[in-house]
N, C-alpha and C positions, 0 to 999 in steps of 0.2 A: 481524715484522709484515708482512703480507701489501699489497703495493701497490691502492691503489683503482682499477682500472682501468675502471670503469665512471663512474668523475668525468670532468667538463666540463673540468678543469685538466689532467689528462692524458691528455685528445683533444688540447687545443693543444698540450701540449708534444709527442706524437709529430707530431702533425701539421706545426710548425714543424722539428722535428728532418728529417723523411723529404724538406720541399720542398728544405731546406739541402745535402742530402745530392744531390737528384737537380739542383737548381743548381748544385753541384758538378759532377756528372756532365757537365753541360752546355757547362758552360765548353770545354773543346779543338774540341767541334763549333766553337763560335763562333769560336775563334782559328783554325779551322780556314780556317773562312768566311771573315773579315779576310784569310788569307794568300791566298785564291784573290781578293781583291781587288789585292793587291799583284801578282800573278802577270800583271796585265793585265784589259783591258775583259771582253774575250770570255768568260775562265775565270770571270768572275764572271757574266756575265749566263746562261753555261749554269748556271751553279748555282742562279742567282734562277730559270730558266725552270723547274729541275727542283720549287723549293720552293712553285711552285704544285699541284701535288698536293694531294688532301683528305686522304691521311691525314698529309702534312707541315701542312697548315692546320690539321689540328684538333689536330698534338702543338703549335705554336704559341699553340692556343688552354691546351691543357694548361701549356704554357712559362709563360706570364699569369697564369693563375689558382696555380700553384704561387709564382711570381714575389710575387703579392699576398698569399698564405698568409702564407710569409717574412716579407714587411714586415708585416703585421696580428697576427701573432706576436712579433716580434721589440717594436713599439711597446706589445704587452701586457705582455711582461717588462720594460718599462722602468716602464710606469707601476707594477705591483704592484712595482720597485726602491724608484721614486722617491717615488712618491705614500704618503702616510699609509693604512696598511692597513685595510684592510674590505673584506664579505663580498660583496666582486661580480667574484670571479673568473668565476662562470659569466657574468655580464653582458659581460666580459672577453672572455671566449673567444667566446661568441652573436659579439658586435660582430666580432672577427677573421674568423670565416668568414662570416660577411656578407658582410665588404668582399670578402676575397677573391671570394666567388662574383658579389657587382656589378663588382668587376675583369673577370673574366673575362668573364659576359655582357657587358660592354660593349663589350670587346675583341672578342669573336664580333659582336656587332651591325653593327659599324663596320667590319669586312671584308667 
């Protein structure tokens, strides 16, 4: 049987899958950044001067909006676990990339 790939249930699930995958990815920068905190004042504040940059701003804004995909995903799988079943996966999924997309707008507004 041939997968449905044009259903609203598996936009979210790759969708959850890929931000999980590129949060993954993400992680060493970050511990990266943490250790040039340890290394001293200065090796951190050249690094914070560098991450003003727009195209560091806007993979930040990307960082967010993937960040809230994840969680808007992950809280869908919980509820079609946990909650009595019915037919509002696509309501499901709608609701998850919303959040995420008002995550991220929000996150861009506020910078």
């Amino acid at each position: 049987m041939k997968p449905a790939r044009n259903h609203p249930a598996y936009w979210a699930f790759l969708v959850h899958r890929v931000s999980g995958i590129a949060l993954a990815l993400f992680l060493p920068l970050h511990f990266f950044v943490l250790g040039r905190a340890i290394d001293g004042e200065a090796a951190l504040d050249g690094f914070l001067r560098w991450s003003h940059r727009p195209a560091v701003i806007a993979a930040e804004w990307v960082l967010i909006t993937l960040l809230a995909a994840h969680l808007a995903g992950g809280l869908r799988l919980l509820a079609l676990e946990f909650l009595p079943w019915r037919d509002w996966q696509k309501t499901l999924a709608a609701l998850a990339a919303a959040f995420a997309l008002l995550a991220g707008l929000a996150f861009a507004l506020a910078r």
